[in-house]
TIVO-2410 file (N, C-alpha, C; in nm, 3 decimals):
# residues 177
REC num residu      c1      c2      c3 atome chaine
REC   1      X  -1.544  -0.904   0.931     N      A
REC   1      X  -1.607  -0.800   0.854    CA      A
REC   1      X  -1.562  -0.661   0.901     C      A
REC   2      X  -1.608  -0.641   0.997     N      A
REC   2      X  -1.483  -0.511   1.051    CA      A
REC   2      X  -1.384  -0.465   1.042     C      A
REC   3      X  -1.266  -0.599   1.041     N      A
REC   3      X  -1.118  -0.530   0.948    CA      A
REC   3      X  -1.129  -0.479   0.824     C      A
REC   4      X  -1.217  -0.548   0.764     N      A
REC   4      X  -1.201  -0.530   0.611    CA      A
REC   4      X  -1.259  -0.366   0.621     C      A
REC   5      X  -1.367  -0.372   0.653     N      A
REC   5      X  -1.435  -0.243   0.683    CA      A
REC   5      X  -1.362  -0.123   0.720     C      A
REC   6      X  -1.261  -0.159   0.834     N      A
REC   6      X  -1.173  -0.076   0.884    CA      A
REC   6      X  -1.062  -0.037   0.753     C      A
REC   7      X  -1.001  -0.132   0.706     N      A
REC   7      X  -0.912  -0.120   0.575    CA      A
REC   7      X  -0.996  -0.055   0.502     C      A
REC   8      X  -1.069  -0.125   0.446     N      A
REC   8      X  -1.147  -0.029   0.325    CA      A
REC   8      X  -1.167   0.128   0.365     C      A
REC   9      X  -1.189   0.198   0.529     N      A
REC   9      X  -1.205   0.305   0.531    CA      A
REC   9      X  -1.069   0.349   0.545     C      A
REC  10      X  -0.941   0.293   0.560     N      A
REC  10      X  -0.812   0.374   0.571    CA      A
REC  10      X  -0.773   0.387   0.402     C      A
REC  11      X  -0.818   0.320   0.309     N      A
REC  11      X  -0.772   0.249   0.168    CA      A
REC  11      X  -0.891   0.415   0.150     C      A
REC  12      X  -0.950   0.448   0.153     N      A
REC  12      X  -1.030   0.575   0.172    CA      A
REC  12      X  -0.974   0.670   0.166     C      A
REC  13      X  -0.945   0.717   0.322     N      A
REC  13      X  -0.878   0.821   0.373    CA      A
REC  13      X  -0.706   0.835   0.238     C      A
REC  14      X  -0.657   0.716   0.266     N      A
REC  14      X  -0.537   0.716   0.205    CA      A
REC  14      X  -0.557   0.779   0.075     C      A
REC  15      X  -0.654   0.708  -0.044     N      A
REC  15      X  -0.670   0.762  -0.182    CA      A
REC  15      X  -0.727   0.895  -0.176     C      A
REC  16      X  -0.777   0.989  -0.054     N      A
REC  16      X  -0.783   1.102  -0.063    CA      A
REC  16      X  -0.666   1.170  -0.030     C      A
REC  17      X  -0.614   1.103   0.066     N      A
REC  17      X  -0.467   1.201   0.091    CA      A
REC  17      X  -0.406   1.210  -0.020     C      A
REC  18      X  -0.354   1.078  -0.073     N      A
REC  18      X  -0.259   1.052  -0.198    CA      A
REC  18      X  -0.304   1.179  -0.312     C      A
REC  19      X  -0.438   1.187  -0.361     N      A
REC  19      X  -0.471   1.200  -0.473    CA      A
REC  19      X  -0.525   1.380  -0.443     C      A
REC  20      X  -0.571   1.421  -0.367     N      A
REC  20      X  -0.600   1.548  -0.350    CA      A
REC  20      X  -0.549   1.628  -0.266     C      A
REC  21      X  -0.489   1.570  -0.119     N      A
REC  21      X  -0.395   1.645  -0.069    CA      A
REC  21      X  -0.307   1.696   0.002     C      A
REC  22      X  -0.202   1.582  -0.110     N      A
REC  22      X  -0.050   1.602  -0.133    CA      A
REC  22      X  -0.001   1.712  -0.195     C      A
REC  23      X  -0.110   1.633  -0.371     N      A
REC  23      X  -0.036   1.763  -0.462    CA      A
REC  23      X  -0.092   1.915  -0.413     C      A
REC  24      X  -0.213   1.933  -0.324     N      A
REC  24      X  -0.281   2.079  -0.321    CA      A
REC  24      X  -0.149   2.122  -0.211     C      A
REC  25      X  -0.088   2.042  -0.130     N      A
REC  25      X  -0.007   2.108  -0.006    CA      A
REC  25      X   0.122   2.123  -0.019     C      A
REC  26      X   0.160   2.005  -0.116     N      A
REC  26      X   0.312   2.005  -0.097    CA      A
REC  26      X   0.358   2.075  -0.270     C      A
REC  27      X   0.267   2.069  -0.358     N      A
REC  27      X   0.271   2.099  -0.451    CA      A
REC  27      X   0.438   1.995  -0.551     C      A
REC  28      X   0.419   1.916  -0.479     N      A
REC  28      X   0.535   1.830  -0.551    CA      A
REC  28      X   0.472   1.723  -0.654     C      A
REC  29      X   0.562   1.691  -0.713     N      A
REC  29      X   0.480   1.569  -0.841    CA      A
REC  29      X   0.497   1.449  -0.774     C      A
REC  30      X   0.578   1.436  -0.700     N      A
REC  30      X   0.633   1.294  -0.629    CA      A
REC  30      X   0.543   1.287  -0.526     C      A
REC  31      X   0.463   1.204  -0.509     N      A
REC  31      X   0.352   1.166  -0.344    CA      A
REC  31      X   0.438   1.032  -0.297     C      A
REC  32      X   0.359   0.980  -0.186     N      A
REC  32      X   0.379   0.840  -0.129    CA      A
REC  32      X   0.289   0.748  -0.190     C      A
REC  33      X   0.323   0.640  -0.213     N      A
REC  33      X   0.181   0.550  -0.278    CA      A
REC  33      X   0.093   0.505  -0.167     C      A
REC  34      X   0.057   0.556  -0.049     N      A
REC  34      X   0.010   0.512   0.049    CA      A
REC  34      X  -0.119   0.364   0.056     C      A
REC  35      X  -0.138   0.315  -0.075     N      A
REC  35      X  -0.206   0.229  -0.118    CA      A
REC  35      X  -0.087   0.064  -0.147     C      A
REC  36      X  -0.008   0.124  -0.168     N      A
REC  36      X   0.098   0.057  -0.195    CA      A
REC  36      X   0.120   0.000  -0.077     C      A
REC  37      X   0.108   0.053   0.031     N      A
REC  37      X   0.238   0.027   0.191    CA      A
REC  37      X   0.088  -0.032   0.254     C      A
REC  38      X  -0.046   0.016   0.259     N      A
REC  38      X  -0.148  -0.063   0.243    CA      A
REC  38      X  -0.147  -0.229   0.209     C      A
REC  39      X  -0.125  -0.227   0.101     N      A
REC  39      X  -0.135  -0.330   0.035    CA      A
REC  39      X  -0.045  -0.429   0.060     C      A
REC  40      X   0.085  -0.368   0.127     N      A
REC  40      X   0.196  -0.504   0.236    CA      A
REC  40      X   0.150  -0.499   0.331     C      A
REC  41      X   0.072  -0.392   0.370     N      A
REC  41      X   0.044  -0.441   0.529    CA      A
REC  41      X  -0.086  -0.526   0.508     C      A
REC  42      X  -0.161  -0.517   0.436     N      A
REC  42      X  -0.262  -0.585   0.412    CA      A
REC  42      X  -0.220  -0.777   0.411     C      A
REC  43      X  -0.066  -0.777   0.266     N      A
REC  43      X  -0.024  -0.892   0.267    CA      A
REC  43      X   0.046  -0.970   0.367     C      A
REC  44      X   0.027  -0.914   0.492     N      A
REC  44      X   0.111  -0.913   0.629    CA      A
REC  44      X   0.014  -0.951   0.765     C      A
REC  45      X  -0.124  -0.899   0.682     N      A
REC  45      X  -0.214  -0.914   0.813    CA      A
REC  45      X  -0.331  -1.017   0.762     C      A
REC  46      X  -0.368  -1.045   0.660     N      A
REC  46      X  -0.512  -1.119   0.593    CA      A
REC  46      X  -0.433  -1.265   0.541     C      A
REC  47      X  -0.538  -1.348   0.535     N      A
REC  47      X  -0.549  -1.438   0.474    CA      A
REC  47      X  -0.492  -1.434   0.282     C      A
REC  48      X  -0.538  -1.513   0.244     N      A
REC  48      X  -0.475  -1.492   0.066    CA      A
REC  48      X  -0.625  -1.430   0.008     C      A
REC  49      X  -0.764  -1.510   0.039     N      A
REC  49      X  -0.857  -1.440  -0.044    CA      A
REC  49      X  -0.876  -1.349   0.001     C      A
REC  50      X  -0.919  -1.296   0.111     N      A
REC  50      X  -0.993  -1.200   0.154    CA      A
REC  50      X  -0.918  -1.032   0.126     C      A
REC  51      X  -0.781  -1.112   0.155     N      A
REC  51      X  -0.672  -0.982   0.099    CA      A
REC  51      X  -0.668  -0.947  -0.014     C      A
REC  52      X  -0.686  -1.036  -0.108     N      A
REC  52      X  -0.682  -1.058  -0.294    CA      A
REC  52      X  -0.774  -0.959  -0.333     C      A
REC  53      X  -0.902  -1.025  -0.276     N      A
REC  53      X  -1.046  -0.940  -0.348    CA      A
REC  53      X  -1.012  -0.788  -0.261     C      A
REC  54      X  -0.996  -0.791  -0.153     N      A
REC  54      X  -0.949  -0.613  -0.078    CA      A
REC  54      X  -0.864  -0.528  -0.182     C      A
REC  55      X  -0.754  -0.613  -0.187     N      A
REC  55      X  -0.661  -0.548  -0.283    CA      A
REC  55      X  -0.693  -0.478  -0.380     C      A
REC  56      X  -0.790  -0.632  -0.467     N      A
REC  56      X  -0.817  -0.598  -0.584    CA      A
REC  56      X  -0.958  -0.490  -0.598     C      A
REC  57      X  -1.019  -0.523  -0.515     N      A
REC  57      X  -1.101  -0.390  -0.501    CA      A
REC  57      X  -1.055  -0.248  -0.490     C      A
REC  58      X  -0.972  -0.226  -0.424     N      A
REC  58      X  -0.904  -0.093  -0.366    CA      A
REC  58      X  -0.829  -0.090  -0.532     C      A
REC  59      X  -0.803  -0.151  -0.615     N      A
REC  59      X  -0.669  -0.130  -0.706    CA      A
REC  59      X  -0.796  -0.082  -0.815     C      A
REC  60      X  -0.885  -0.105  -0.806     N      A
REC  60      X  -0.995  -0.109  -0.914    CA      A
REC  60      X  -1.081   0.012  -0.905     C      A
REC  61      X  -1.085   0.020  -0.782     N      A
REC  61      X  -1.148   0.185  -0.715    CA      A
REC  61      X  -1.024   0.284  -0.800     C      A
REC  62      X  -0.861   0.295  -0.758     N      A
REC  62      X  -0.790   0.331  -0.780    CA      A
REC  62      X  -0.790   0.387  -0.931     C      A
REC  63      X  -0.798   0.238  -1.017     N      A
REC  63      X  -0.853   0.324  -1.169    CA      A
REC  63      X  -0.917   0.383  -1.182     C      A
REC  64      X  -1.059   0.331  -1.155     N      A
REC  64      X  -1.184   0.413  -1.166    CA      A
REC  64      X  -1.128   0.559  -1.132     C      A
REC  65      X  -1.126   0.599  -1.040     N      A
REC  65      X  -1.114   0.728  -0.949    CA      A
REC  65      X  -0.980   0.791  -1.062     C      A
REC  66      X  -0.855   0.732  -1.048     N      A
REC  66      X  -0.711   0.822  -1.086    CA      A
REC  66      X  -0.756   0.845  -1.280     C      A
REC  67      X  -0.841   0.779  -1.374     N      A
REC  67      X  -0.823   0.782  -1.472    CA      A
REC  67      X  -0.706   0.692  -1.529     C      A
REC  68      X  -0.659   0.607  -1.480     N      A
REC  68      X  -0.562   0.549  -1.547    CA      A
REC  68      X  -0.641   0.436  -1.565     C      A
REC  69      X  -0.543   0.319  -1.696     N      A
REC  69      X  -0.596   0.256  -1.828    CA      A
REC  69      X  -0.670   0.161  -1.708     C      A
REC  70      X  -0.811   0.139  -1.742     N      A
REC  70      X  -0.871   0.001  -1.622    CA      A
REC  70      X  -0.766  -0.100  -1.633     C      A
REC  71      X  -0.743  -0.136  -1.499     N      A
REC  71      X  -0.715  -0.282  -1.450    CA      A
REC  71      X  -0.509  -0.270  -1.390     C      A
REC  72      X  -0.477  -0.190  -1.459     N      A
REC  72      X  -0.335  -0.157  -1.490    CA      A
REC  72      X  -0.294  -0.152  -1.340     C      A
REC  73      X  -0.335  -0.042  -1.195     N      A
REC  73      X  -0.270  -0.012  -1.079    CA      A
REC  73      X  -0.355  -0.161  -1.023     C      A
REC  74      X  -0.477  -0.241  -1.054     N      A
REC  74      X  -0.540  -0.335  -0.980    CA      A
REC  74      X  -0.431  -0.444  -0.993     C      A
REC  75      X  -0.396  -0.492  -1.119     N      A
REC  75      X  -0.322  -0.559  -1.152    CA      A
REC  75      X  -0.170  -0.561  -1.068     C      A
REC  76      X  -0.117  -0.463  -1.076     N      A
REC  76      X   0.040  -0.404  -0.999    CA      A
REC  76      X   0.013  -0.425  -0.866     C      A
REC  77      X  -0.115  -0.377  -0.822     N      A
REC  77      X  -0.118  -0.401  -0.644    CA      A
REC  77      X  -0.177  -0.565  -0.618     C      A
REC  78      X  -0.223  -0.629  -0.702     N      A
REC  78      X  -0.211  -0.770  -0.694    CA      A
REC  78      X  -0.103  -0.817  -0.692     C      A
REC  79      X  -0.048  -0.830  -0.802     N      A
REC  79      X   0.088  -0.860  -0.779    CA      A
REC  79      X   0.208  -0.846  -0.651     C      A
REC  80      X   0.225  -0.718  -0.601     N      A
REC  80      X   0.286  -0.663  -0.500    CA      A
REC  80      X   0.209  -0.756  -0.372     C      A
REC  81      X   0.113  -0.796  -0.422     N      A
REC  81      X   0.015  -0.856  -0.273    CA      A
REC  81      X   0.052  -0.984  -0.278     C      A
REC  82      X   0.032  -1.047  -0.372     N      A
REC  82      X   0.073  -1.181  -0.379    CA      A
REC  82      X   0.266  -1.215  -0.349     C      A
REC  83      X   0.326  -1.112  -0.401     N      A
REC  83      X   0.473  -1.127  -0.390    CA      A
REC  83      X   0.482  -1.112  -0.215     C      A
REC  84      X   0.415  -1.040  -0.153     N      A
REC  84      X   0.420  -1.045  -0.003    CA      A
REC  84      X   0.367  -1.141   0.034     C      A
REC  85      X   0.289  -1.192   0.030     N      A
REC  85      X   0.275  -1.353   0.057    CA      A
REC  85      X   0.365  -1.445   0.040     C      A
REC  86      X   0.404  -1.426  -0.077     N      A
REC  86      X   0.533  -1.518  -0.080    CA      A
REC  86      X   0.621  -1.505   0.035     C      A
REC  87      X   0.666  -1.389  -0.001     N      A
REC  87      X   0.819  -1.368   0.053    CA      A
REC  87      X   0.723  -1.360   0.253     C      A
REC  88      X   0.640  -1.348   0.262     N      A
REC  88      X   0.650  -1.317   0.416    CA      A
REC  88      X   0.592  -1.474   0.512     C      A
REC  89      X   0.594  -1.573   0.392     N      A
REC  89      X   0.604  -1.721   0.416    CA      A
REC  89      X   0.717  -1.770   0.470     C      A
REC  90      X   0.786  -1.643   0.457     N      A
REC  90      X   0.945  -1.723   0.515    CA      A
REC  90      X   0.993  -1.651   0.631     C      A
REC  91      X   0.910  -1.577   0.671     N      A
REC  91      X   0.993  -1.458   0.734    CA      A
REC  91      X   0.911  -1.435   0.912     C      A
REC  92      X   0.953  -1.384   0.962     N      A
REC  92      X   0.861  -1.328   1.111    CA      A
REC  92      X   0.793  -1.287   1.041     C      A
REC  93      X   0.633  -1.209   1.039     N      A
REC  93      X   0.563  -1.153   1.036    CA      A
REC  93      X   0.572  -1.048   1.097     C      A
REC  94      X   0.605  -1.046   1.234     N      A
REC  94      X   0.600  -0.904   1.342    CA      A
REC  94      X   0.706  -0.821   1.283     C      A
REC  95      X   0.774  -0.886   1.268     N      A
REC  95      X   0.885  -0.781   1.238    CA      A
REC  95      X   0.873  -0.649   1.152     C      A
REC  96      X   0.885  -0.532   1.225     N      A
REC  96      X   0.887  -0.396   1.171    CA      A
REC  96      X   0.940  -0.382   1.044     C      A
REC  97      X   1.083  -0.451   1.050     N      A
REC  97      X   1.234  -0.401   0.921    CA      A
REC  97      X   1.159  -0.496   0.824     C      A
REC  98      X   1.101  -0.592   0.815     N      A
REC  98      X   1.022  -0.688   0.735    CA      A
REC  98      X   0.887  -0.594   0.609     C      A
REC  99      X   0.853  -0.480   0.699     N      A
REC  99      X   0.752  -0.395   0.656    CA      A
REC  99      X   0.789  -0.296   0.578     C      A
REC 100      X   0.927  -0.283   0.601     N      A
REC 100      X   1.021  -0.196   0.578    CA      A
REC 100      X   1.070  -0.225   0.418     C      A
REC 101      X   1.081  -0.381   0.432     N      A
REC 101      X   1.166  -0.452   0.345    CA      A
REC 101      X   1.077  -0.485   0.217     C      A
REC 102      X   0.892  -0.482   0.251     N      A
REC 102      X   0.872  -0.543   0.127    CA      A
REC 102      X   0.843  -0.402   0.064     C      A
REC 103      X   0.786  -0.274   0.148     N      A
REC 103      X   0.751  -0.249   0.053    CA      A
REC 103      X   0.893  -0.147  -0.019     C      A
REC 104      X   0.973  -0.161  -0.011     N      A
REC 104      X   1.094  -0.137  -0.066    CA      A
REC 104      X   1.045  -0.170  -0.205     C      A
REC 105      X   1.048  -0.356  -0.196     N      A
REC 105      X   1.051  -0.434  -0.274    CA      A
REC 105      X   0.937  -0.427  -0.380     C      A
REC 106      X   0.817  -0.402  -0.329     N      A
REC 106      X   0.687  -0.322  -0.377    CA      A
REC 106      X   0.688  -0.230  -0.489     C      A
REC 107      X   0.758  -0.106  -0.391     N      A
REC 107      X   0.802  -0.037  -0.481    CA      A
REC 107      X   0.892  -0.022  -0.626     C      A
REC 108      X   0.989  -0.122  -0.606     N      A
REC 108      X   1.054  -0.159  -0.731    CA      A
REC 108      X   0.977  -0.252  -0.774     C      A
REC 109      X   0.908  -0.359  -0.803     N      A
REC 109      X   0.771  -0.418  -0.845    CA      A
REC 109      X   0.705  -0.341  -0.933     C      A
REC 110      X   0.640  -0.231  -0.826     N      A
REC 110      X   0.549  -0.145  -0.935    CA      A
REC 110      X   0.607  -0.080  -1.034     C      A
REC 111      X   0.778  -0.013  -0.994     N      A
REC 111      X   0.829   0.086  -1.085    CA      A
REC 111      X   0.844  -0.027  -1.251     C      A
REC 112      X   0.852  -0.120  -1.204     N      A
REC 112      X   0.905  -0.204  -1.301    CA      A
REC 112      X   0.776  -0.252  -1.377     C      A
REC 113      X   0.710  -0.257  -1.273     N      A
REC 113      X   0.556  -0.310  -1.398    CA      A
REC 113      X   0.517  -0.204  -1.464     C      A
REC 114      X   0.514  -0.064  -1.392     N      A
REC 114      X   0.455  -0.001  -1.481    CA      A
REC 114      X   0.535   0.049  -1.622     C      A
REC 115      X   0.697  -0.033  -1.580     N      A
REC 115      X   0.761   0.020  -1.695    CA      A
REC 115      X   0.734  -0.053  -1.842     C      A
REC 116      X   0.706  -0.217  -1.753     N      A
REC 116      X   0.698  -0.332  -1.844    CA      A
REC 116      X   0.548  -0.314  -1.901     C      A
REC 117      X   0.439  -0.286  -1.830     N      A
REC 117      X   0.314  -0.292  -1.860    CA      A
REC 117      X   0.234  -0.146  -1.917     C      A
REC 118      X   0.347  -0.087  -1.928     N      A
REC 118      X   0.285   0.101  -2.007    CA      A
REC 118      X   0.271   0.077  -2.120     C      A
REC 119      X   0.342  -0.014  -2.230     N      A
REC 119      X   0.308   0.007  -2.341    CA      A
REC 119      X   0.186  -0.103  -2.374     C      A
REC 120      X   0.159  -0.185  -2.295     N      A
REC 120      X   0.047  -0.269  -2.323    CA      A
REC 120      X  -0.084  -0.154  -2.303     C      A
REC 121      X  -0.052  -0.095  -2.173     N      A
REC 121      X  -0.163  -0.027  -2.193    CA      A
REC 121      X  -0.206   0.111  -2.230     C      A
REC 122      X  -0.153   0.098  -2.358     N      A
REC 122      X  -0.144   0.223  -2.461    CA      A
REC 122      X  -0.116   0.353  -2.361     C      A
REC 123      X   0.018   0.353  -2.277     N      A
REC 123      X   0.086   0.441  -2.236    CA      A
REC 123      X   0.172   0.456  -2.262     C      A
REC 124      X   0.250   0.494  -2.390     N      A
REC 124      X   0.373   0.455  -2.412    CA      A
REC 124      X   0.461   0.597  -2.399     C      A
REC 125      X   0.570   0.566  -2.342     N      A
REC 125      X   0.684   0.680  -2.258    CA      A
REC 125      X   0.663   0.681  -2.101     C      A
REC 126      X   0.590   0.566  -2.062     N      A
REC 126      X   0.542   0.602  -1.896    CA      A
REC 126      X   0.690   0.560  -1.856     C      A
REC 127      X   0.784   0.508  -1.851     N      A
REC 127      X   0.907   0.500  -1.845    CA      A
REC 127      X   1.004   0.611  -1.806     C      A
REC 128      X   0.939   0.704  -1.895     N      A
REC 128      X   1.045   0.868  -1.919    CA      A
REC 128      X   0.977   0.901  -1.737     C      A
REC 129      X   0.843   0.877  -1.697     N      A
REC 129      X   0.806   0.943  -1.608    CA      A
REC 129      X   0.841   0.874  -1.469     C      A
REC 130      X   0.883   0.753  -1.505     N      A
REC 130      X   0.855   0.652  -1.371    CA      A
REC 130      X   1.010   0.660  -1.330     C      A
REC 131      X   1.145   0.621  -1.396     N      A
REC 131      X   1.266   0.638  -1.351    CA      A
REC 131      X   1.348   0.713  -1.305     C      A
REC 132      X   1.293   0.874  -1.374     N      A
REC 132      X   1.344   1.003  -1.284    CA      A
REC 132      X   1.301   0.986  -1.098     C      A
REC 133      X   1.156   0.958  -1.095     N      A
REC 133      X   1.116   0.972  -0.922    CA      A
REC 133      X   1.127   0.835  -0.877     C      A
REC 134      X   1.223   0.717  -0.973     N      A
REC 134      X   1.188   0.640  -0.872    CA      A
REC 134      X   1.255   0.631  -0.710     C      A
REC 135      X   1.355   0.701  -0.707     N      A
REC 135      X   1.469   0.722  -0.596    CA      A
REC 135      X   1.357   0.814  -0.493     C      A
REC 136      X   1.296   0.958  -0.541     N      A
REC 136      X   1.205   1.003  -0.418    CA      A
REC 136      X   1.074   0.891  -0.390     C      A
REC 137      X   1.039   0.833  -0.500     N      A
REC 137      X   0.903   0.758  -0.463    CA      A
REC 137      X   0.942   0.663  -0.304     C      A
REC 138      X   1.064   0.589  -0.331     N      A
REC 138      X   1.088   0.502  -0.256    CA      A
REC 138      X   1.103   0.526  -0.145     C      A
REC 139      X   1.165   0.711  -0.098     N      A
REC 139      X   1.187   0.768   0.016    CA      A
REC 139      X   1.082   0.781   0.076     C      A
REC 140      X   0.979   0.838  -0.015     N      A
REC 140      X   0.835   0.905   0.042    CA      A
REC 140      X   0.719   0.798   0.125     C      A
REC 141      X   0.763   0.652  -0.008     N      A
REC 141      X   0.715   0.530   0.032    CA      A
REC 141      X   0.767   0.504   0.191     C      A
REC 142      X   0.901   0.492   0.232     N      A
REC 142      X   0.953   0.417   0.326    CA      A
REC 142      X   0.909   0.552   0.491     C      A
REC 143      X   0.899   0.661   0.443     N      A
REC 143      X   0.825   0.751   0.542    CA      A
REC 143      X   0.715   0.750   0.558     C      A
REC 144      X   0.603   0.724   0.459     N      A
REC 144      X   0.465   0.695   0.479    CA      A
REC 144      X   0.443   0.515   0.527     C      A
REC 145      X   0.551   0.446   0.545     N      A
REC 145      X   0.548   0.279   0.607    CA      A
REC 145      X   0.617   0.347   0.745     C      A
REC 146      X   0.660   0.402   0.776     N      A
REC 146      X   0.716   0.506   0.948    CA      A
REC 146      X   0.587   0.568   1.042     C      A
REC 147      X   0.541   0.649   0.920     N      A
REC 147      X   0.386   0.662   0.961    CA      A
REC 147      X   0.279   0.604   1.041     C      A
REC 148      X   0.257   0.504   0.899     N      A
REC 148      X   0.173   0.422   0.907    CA      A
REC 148      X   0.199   0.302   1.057     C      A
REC 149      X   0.281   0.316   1.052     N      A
REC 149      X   0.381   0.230   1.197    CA      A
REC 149      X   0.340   0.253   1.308     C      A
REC 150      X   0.282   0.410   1.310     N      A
REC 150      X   0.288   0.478   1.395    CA      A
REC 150      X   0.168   0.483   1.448     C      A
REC 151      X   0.073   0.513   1.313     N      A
REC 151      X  -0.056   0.553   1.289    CA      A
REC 151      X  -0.161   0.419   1.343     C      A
REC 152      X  -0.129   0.342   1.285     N      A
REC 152      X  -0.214   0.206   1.260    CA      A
REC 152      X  -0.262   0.172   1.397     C      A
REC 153      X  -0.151   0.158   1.472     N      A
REC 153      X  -0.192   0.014   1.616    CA      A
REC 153      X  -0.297   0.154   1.705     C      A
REC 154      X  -0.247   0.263   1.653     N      A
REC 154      X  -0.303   0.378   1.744    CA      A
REC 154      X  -0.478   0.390   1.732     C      A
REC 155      X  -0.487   0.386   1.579     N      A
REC 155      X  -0.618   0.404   1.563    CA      A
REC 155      X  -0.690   0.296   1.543     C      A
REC 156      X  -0.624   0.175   1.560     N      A
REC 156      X  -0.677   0.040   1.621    CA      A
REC 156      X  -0.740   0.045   1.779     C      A
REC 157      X  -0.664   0.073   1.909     N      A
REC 157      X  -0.677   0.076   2.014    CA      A
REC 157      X  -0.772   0.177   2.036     C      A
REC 158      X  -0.788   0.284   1.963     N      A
REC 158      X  -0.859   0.381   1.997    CA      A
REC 158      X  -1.067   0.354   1.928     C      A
REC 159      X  -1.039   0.320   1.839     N      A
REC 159      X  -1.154   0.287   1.726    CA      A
REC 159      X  -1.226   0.138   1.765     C      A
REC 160      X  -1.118   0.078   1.796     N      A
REC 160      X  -1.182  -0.060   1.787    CA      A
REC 160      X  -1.106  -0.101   1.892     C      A
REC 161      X  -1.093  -0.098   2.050     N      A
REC 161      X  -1.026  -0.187   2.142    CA      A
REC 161      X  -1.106  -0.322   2.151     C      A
REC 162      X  -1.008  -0.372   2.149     N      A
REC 162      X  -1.056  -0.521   2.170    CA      A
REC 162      X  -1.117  -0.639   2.031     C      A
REC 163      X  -1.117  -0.552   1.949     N      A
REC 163      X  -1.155  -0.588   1.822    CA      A
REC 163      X  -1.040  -0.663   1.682     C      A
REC 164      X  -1.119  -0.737   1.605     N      A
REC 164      X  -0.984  -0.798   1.515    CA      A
REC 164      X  -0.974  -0.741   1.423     C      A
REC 165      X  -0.937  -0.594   1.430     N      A
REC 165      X  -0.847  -0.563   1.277    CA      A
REC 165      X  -0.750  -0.544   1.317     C      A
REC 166      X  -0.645  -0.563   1.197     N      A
REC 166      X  -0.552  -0.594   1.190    CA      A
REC 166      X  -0.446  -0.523   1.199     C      A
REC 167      X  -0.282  -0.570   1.282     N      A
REC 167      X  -0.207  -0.477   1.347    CA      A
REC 167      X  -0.111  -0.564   1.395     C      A
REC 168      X   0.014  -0.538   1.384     N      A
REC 168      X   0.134  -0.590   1.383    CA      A
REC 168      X   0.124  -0.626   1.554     C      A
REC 169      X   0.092  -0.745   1.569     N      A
REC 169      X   0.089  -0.753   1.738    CA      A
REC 169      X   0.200  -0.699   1.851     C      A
REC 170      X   0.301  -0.732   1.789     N      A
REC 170      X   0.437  -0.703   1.869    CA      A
REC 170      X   0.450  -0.556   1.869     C      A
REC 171      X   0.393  -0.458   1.799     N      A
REC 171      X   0.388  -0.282   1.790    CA      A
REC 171      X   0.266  -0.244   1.925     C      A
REC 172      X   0.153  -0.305   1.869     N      A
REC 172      X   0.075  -0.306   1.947    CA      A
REC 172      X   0.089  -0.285   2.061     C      A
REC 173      X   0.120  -0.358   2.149     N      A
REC 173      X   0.204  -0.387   2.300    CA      A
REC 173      X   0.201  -0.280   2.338     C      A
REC 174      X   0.303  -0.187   2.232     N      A
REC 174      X   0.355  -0.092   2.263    CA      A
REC 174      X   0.262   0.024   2.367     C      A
REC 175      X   0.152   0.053   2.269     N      A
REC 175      X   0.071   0.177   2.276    CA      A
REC 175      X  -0.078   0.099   2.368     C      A
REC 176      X  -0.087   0.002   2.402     N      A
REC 176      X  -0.193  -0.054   2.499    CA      A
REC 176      X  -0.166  -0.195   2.576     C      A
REC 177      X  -0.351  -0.203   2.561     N      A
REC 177      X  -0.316  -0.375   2.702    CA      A
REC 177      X  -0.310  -0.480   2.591     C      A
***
């Protein structure tokens, strides 16, 4: 109950950074999806349900809150969650470049659903908007997964020593006992 707790309050912090302030500081249209790189690390650290309903909670908050069509970003970050499951069935888990790698992969996922899934949900031209940034999205993405790299095991050890939320063990090491 605590990880989740713990996630749910970074899945927090994050949809405030993302959504109020990026655009007030950097004044750019392009943010990081920091929900996105969430949502592999999530598929990296949880079980299949407990991550599913997280996900899908956080993706559902996400509508609610951004105004976009219900279900549309819940749907995309399911997906992206479940595709990390897959693919990290085969793979180390610890591995950093692995974190690196899905949400790359994430990211082209979403660019692509939302290209495939805009006109279902009476967004039609979200296309014109999604292919110009998809080249910065992916940059901004792969610096906010550098971050988060950085960020995570730190405010694990500090918040919760000794406790099970969740954190790339082999990083860990790094910054404690």
């Amino acid at each position: 109950m605590t990880r989740v707790a713990g996630l749910l309050l970074l899945a927090g912090v994050f949809a405030l950074v993302e959504t109020a302030l990026w655009p007030g500081v950097t004044g750019w249209q392009v943010k990081p999806d920091l929900l996105l790189v969430l949502t592999v690390y999530v598929g990296l650290t949880e079980n299949a349900v407990t991550g599913g309903l997280l996900v899908l909670f956080i993706g559902s908050c996400l509508d609610a809150l951004a105004g976009a069509q219900l279900g549309l970003n819940a749907a995309i970050l399911l997906s992206v969650y479940y595709l990390v499951l897959l693919i990290s069935r085969h793979f180390n888990a610890e591995n950093e470049l692995l974190l690196y790698f899905l949400v790359a992969c994430g990211t082209l996922v979403q660019g692509g659903l939302l290209v495939f899934l805009g006109p279902f949900a009476d967004v039609a031209g979200l296309w014109l908007e999604v292919l110009p940034t998809f080249v910065p999205q992916l940059v901004l993405n792969l610096l906010a997964t550098w971050g988060m790299l950085r960020l995570v095991p730190r405010l694990r050890l500090r918040l919760a020593p000794g406790r099970g939320l969740p954190g790339l063990k082999r990083l860990e090491k790094r910054y404690g006992p």
